[in-house]
N, CA, C and O atoms as CSV, one atom per row, in Angstrom:
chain,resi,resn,atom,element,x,y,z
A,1,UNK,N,N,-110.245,43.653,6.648
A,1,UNK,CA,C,-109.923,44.760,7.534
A,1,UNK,C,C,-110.225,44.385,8.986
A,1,UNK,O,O,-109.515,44.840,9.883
A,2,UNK,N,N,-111.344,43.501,9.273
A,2,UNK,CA,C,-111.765,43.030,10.587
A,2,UNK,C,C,-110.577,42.537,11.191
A,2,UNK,O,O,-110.044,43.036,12.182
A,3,UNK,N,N,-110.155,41.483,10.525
A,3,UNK,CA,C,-109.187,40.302,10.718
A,3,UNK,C,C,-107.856,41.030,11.124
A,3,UNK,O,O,-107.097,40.607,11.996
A,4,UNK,N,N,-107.644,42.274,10.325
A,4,UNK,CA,C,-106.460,43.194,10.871
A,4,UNK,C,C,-106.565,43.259,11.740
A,4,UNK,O,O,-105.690,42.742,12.435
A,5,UNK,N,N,-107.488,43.811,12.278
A,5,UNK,CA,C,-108.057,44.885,13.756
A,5,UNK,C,C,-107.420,43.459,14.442
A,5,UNK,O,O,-106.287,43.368,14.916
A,6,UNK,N,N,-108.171,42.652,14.392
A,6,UNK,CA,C,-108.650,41.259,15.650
A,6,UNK,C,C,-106.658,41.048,15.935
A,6,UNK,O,O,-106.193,40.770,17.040
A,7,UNK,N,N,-105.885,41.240,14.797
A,7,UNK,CA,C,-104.491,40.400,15.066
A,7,UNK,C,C,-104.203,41.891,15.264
A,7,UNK,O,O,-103.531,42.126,14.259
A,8,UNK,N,N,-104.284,42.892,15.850
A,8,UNK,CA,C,-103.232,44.157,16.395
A,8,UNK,C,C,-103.721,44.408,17.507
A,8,UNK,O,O,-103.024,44.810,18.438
A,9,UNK,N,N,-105.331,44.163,17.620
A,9,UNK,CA,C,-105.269,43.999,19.122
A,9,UNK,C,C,-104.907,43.120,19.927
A,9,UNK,O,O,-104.776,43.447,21.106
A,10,UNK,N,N,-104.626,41.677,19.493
A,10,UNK,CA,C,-104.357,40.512,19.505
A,10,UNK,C,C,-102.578,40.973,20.411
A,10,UNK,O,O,-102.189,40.903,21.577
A,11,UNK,N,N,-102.075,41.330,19.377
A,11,UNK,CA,C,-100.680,41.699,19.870
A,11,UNK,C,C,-100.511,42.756,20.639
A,11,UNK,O,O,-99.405,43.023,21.110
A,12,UNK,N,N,-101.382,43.349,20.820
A,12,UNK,CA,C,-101.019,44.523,21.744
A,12,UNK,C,C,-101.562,44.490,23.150
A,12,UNK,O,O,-101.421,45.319,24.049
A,13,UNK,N,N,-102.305,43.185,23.135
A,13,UNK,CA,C,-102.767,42.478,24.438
A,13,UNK,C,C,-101.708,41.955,24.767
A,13,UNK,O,O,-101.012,42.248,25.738
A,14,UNK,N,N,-101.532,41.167,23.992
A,14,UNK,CA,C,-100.271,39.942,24.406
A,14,UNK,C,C,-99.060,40.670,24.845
A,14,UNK,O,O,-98.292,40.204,25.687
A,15,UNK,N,N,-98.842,42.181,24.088
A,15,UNK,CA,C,-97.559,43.082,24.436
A,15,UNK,C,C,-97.407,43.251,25.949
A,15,UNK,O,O,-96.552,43.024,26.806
A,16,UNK,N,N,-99.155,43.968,25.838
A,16,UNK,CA,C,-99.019,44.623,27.782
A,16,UNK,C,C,-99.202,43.588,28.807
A,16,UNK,O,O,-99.308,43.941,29.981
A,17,UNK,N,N,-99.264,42.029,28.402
A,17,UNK,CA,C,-99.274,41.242,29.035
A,17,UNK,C,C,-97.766,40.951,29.744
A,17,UNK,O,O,-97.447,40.760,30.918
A,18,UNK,N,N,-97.028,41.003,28.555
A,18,UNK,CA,C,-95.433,40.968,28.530
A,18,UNK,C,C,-95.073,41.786,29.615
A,18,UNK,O,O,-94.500,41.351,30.614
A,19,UNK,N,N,-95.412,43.026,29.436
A,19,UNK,CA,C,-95.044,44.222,29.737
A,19,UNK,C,C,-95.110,43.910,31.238
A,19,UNK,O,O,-94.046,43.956,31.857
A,20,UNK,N,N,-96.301,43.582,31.930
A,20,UNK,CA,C,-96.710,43.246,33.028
A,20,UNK,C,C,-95.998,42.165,33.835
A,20,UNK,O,O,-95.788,42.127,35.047
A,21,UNK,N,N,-95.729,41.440,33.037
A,21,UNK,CA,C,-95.406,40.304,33.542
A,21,UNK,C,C,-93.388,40.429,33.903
A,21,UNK,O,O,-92.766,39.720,34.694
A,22,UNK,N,N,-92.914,41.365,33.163
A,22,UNK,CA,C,-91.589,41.700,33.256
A,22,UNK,C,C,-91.697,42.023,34.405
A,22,UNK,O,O,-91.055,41.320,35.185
A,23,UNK,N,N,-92.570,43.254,35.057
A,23,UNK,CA,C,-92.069,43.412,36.258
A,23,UNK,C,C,-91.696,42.727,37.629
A,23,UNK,O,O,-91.242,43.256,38.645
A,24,UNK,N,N,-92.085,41.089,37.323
A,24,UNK,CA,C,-92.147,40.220,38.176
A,24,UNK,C,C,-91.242,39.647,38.270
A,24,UNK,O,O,-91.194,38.802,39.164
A,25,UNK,N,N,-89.887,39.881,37.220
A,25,UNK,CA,C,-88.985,39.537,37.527
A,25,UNK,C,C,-87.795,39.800,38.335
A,25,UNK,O,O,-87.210,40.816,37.958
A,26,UNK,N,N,-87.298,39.254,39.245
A,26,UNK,CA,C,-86.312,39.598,40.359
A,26,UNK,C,C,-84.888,40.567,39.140
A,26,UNK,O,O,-84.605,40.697,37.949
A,27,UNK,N,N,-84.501,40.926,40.271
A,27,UNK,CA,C,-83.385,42.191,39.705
A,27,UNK,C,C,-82.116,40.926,39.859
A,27,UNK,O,O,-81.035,41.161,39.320
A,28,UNK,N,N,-82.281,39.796,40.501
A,28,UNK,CA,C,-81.303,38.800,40.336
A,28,UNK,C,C,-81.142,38.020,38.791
A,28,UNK,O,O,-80.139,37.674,38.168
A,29,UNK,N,N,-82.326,37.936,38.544
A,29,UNK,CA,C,-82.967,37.195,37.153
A,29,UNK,C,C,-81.844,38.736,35.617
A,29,UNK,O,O,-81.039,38.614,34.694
A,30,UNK,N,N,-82.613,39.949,36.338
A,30,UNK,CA,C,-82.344,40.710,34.837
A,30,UNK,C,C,-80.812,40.775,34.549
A,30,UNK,O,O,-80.393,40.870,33.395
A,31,UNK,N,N,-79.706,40.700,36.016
A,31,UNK,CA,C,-78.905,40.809,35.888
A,31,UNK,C,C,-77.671,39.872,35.540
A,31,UNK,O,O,-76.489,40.109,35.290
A,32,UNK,N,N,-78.604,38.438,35.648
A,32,UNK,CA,C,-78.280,37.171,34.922
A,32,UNK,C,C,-78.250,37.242,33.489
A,32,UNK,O,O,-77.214,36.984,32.876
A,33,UNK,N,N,-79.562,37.650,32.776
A,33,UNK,CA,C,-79.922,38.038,31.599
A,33,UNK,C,C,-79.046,39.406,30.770
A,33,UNK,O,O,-78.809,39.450,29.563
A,34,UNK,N,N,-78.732,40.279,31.630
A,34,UNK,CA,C,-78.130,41.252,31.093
A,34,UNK,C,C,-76.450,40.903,30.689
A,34,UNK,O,O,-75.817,41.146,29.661
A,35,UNK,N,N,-76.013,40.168,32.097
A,35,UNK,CA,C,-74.479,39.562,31.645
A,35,UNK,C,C,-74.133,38.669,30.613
A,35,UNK,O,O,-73.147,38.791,29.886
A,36,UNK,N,N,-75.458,37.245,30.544
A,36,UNK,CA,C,-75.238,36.376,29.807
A,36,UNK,C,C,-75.046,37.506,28.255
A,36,UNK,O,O,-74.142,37.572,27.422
A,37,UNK,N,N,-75.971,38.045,28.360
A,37,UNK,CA,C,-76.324,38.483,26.981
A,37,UNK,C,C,-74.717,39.468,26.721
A,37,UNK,O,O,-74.121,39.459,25.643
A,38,UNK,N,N,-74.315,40.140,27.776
A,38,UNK,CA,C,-73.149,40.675,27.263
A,38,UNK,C,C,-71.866,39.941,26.453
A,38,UNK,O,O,-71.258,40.227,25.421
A,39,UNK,N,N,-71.736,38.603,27.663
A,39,UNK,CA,C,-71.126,37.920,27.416
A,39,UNK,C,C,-71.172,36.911,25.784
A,39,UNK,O,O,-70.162,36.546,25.183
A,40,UNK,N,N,-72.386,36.678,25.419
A,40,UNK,CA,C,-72.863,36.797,24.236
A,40,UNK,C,C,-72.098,37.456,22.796
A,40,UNK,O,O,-71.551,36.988,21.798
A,41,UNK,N,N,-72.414,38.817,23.333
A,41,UNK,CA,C,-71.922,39.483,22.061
A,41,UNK,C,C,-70.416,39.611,22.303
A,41,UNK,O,O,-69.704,39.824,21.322
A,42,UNK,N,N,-69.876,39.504,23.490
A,42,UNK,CA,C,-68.563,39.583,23.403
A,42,UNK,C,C,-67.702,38.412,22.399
A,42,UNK,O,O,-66.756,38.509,21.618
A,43,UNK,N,N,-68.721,37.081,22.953
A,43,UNK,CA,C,-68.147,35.850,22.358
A,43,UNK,C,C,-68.110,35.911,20.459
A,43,UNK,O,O,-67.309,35.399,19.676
A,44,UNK,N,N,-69.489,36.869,20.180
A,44,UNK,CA,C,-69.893,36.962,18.571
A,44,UNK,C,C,-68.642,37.745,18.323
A,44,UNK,O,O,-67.872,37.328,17.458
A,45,UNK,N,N,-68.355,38.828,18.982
A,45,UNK,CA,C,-67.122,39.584,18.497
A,45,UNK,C,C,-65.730,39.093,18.310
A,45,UNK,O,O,-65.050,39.359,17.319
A,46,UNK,N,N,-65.394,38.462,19.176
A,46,UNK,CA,C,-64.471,37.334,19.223
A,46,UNK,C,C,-64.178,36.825,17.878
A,46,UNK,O,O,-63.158,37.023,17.218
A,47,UNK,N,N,-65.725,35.808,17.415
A,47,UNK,CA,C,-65.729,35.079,15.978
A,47,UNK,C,C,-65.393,36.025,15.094
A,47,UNK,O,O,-64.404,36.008,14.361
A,48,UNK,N,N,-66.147,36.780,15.157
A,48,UNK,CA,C,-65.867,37.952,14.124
A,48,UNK,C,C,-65.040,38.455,13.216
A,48,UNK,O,O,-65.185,38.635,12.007
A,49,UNK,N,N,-63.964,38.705,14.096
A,49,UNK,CA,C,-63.067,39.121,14.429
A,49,UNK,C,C,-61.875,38.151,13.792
A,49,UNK,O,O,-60.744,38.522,13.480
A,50,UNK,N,N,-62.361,36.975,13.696
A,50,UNK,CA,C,-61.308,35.751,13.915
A,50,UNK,C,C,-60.431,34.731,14.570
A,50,UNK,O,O,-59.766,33.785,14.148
A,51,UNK,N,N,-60.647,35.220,15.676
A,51,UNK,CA,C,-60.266,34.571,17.103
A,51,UNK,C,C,-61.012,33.088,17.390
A,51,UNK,O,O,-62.180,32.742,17.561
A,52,UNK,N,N,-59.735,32.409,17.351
A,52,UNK,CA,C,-60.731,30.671,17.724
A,52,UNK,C,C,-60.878,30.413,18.893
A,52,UNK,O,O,-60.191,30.639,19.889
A,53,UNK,N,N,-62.046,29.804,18.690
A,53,UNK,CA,C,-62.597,28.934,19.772
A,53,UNK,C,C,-62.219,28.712,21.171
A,53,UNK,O,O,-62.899,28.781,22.195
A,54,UNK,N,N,-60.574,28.336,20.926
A,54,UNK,CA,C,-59.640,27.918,22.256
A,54,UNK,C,C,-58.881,29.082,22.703
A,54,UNK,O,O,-58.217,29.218,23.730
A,55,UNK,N,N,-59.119,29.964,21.666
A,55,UNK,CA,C,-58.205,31.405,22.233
A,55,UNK,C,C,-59.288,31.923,22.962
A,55,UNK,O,O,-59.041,32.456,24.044
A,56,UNK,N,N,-60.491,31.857,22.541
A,56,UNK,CA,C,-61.590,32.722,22.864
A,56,UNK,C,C,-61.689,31.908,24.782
A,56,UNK,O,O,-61.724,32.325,25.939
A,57,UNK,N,N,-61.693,31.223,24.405
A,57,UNK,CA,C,-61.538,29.579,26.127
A,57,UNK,C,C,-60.524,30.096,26.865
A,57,UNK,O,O,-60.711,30.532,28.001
A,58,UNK,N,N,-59.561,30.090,26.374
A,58,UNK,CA,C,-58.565,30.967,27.399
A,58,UNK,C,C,-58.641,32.233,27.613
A,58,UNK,O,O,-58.588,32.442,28.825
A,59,UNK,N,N,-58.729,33.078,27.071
A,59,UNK,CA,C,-59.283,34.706,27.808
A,59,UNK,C,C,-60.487,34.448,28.433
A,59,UNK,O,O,-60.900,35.466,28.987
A,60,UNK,N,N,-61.088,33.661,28.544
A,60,UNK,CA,C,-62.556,33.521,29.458
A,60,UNK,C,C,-61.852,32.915,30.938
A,60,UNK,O,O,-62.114,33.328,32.068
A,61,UNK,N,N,-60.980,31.924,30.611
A,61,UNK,CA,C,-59.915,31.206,31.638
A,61,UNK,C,C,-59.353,32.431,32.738
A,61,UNK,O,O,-59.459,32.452,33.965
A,62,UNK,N,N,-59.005,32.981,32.229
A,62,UNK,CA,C,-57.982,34.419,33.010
A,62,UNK,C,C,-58.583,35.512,33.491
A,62,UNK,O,O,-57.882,36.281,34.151
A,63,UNK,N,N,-60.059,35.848,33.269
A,63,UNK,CA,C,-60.974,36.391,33.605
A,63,UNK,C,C,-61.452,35.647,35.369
A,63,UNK,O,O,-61.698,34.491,35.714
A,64,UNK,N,N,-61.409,37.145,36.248
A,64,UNK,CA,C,-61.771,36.786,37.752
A,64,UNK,C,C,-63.549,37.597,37.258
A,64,UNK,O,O,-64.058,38.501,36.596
A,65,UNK,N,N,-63.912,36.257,38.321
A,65,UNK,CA,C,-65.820,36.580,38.214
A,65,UNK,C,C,-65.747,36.918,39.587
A,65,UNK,O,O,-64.844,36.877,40.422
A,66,UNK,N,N,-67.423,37.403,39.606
A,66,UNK,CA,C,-67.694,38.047,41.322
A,66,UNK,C,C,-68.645,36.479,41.837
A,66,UNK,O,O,-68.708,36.134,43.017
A,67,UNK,N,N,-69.405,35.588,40.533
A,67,UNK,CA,C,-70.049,34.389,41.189
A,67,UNK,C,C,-69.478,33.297,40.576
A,67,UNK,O,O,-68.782,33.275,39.561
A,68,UNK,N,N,-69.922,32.179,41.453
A,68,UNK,CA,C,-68.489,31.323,40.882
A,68,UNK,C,C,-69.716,30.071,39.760
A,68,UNK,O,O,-69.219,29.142,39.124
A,69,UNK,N,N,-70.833,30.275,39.758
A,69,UNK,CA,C,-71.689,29.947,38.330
A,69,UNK,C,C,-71.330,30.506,36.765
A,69,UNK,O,O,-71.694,29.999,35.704
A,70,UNK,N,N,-70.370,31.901,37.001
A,70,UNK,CA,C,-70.322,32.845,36.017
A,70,UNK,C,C,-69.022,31.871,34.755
A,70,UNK,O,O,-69.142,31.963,33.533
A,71,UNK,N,N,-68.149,31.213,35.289
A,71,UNK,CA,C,-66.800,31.021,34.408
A,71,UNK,C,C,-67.290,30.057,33.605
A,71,UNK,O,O,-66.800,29.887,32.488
A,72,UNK,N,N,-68.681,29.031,34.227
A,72,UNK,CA,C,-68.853,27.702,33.568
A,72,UNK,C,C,-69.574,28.191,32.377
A,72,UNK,O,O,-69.383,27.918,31.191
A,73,UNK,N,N,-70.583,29.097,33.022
A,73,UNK,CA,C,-71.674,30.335,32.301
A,73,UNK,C,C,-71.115,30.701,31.285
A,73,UNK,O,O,-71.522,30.322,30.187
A,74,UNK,N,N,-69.875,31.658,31.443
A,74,UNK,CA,C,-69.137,32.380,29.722
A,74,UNK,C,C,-68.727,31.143,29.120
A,74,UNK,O,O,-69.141,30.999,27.970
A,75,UNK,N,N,-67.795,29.905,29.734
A,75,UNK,CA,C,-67.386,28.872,28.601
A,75,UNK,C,C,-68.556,28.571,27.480
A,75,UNK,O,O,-68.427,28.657,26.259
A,76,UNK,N,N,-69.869,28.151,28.309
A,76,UNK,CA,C,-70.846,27.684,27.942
A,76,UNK,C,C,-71.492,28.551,26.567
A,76,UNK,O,O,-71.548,28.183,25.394
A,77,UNK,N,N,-71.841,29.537,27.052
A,77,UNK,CA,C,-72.428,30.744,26.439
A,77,UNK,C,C,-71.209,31.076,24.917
A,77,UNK,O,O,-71.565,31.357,23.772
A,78,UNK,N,N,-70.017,30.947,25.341
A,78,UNK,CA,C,-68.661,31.333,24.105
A,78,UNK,C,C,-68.956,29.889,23.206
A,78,UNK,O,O,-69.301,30.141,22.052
A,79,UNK,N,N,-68.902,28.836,23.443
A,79,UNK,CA,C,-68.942,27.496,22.987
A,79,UNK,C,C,-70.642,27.632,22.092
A,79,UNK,O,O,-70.787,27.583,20.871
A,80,UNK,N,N,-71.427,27.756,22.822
A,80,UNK,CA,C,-72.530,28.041,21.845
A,80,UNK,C,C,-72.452,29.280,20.558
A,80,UNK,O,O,-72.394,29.256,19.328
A,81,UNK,N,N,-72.479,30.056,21.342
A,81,UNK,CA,C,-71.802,30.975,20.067
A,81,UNK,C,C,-71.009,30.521,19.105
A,81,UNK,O,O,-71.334,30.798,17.950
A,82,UNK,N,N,-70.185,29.981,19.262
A,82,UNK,CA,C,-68.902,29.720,18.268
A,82,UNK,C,C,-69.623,28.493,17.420
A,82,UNK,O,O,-69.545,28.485,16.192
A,83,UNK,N,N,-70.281,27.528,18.093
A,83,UNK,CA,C,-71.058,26.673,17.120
A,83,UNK,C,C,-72.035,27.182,16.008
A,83,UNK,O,O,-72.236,26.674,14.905
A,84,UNK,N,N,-72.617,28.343,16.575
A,84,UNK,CA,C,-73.896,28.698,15.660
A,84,UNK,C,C,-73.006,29.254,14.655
A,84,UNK,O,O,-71.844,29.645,14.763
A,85,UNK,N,N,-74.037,29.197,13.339
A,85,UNK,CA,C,-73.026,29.794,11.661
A,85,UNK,C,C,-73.892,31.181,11.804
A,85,UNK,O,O,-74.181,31.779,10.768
A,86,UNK,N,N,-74.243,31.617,12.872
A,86,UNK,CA,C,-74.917,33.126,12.750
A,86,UNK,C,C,-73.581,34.332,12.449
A,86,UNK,O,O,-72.663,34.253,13.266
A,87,UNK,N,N,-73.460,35.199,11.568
A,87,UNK,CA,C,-73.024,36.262,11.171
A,87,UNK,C,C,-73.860,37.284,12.041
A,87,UNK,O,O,-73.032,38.195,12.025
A,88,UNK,N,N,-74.164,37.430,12.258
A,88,UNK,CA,C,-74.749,38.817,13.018
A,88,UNK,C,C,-73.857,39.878,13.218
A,88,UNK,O,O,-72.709,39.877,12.774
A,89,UNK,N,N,-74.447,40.951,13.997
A,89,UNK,CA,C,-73.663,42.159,14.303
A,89,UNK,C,C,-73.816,41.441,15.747
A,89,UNK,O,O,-74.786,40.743,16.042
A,90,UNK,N,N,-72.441,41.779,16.825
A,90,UNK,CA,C,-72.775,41.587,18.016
A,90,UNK,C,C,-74.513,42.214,18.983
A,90,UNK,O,O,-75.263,41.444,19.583
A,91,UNK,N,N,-74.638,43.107,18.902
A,91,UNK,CA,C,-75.454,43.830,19.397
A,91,UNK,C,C,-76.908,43.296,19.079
A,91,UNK,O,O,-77.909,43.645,19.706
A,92,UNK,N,N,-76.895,42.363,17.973
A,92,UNK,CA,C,-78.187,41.789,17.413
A,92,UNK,C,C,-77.978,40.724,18.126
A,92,UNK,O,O,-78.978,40.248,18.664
A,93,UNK,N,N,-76.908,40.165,18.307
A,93,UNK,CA,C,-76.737,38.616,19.171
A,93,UNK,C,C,-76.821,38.854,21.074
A,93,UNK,O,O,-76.959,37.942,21.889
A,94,UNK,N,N,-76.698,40.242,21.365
A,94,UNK,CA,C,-76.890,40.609,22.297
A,94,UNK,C,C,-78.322,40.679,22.918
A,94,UNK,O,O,-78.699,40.186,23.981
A,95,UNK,N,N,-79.256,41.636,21.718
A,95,UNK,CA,C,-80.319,41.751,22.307
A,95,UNK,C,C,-81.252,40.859,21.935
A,95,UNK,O,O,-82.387,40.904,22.410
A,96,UNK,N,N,-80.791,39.738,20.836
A,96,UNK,CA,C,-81.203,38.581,21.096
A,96,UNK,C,C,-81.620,37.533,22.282
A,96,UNK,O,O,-82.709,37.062,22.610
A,97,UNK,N,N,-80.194,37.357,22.823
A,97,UNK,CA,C,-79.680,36.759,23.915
A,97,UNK,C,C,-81.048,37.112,25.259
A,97,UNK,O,O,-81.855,36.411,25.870
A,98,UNK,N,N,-80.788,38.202,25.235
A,98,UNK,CA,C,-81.340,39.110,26.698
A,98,UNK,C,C,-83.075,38.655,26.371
A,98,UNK,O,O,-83.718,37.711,26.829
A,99,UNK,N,N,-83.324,39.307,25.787
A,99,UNK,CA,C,-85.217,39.066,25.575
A,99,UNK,C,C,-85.402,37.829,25.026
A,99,UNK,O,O,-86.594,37.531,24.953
A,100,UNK,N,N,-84.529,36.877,24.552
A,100,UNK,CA,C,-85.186,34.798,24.472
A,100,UNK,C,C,-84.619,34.763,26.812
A,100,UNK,O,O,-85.423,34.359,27.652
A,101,UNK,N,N,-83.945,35.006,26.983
A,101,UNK,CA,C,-83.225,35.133,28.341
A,101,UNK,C,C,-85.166,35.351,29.402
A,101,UNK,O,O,-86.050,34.587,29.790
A,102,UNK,N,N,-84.920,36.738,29.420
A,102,UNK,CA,C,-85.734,37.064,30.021
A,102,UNK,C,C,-87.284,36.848,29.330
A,102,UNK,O,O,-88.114,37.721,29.587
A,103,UNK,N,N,-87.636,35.862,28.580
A,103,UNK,CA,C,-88.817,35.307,28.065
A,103,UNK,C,C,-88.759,34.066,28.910
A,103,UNK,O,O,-89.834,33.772,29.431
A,104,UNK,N,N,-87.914,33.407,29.119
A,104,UNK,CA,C,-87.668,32.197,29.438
A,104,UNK,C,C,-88.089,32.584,30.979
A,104,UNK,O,O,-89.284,32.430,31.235
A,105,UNK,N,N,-87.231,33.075,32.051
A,105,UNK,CA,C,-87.568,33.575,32.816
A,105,UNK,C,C,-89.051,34.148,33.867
A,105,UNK,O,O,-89.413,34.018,35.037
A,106,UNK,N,N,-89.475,34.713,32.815
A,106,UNK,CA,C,-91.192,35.327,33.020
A,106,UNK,C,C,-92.086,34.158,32.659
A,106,UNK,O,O,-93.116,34.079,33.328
A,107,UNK,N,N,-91.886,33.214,31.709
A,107,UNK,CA,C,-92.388,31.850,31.646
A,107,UNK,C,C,-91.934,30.549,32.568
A,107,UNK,O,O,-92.738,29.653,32.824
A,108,UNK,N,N,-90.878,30.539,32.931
A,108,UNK,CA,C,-90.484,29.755,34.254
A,108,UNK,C,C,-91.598,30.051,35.648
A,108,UNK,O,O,-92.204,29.253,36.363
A,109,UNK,N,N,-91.543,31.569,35.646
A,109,UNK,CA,C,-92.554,32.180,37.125
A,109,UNK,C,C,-93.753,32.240,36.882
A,109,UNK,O,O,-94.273,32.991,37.707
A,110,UNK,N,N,-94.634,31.758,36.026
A,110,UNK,CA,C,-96.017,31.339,35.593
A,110,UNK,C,C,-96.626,30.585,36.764
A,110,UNK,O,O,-95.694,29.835,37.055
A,111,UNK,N,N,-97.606,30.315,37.614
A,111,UNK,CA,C,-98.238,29.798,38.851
A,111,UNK,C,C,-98.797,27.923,37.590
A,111,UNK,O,O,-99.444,27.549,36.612
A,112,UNK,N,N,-98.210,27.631,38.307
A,112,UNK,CA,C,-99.324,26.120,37.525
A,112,UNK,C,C,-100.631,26.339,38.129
A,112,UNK,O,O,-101.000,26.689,39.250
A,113,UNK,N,N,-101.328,25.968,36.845
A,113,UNK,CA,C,-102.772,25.774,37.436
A,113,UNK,C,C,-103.167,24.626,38.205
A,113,UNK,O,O,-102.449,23.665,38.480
A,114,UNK,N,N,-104.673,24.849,38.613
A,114,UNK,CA,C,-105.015,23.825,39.872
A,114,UNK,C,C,-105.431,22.364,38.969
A,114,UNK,O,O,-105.607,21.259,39.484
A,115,UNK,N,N,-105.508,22.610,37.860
A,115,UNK,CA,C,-106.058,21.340,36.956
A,115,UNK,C,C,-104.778,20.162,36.263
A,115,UNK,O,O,-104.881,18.996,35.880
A,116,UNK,N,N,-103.323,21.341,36.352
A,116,UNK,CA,C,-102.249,21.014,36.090
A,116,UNK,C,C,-101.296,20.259,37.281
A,116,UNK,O,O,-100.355,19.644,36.780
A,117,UNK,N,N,-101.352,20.204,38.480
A,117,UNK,CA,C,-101.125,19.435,39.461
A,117,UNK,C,C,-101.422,18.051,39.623
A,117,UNK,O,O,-102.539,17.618,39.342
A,118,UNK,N,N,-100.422,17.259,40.095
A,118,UNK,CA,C,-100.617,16.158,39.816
A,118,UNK,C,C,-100.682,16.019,41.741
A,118,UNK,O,O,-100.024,16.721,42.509
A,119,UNK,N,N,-101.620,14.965,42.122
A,119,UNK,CA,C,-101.910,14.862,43.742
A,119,UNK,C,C,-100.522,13.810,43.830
A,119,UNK,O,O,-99.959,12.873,43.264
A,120,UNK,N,N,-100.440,14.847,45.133
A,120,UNK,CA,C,-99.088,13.964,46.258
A,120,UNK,C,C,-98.949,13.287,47.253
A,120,UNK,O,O,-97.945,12.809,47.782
A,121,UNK,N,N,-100.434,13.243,47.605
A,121,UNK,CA,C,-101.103,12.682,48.447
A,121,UNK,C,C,-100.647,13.144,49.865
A,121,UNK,O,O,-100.280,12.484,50.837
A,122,UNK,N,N,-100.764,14.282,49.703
A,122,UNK,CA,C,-100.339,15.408,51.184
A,122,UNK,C,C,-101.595,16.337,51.026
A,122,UNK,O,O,-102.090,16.967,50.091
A,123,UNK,N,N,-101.777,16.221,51.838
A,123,UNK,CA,C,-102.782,17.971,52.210
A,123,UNK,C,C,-101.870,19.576,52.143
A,123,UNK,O,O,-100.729,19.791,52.551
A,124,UNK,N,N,-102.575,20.282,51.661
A,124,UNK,CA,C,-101.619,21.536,51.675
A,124,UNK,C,C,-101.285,21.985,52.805
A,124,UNK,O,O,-100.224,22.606,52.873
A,125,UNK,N,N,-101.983,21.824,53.835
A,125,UNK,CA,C,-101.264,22.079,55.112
A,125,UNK,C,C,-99.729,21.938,55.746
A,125,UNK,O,O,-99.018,22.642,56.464
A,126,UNK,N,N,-99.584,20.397,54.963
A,126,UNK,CA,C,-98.053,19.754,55.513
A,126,UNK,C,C,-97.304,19.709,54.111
A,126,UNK,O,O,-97.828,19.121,53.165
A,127,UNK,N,N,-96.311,20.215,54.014
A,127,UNK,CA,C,-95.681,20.724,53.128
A,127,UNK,C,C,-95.020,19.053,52.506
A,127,UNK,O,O,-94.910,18.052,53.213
A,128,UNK,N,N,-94.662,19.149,51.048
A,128,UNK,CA,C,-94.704,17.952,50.250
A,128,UNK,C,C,-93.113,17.549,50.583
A,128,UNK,O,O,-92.204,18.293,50.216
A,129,UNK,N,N,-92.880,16.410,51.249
A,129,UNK,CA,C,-91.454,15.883,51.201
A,129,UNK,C,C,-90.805,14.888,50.660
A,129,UNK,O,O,-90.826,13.785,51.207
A,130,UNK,N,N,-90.108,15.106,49.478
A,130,UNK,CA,C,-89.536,13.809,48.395
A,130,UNK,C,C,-89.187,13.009,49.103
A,130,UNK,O,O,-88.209,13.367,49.759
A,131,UNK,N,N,-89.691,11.590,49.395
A,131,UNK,CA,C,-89.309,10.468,49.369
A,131,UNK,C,C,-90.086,10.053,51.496
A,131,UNK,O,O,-90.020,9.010,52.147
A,132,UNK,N,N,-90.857,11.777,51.957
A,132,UNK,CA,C,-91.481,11.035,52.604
A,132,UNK,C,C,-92.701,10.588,52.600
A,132,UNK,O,O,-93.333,11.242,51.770
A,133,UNK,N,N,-93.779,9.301,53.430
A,133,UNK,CA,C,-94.478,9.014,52.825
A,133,UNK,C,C,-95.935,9.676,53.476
A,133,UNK,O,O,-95.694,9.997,54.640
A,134,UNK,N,N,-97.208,9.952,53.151
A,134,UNK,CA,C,-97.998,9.993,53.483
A,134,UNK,C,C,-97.949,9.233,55.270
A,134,UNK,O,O,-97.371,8.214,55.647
A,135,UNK,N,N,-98.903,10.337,56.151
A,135,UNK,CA,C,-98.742,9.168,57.024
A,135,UNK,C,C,-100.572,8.367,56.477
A,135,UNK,O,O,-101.324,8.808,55.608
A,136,UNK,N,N,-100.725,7.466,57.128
A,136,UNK,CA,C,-101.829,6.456,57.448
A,136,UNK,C,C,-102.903,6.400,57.879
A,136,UNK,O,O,-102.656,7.059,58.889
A,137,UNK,N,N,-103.965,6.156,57.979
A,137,UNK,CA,C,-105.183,6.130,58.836
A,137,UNK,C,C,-106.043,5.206,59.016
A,137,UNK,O,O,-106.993,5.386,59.778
């Protein structure tokens, strides 16, 4: 019964940790996450349905986007889909999509720790520049 307790508080730490940590994500990030994921279940519906692969490629083709990351984005996103042997209901492949999406996300914006840094041999003062060198002394 202990061992219960220890793993529900366990998760319900880790929940409001989640919870917390969502809010840190930019409204650029959710709305990445919210499309991919649409785009997602659109592609599952597609399979579904019966529609191949290259039909599914060309209605993505003829489709006008508002960013121009978005057309490579649905090919990408339809092409994965169509590989996986998942049956799902769209809506399960949707809200799949969105919360592995926005997990990824909230774990990308994590601060590295100070023990996890590797020295660049710059002082924090002067900001780190690939390929310039330390000066000398």
């Amino acid at each position: 019964m202990r061992s219960v307790m220890i793993t529900l508080a366990g998760f319900a730490l880790t929940g409001a940790s989640l919870c917390a940590q969502a809010r840190d994500i930019r409204p650029d990030d959710r709305f990445m996450c919210s499309w991919g994921a649409g785009t997602a279940a659109r592609a599952q519906e597609l399979k579904l349905s019966g529609v191949s692969r290259y039909a599914a490629a060309q209605k993505i083709q003829t489709l006008k986007f508002s960013k121009s990351w978005m057309r490579s984005m649905a090919l990408g996103i339809t092409e994965q889909t169509f590989d996986s042997a998942s049956r799902a209901k769209p809506v399960v492949v949707h809200d799949t999509f969105y919360d592995g999406c926005i997990h990824y996300r909230v774990a990308r914006k994590e601060p590295v720790k100070p023990a996890q840094r590797q020295s660049t041999g710059h002082s924090p003062a002067q900001p780190y520049v690939a390929g310039a060198h330390a000066p000398r002394h």
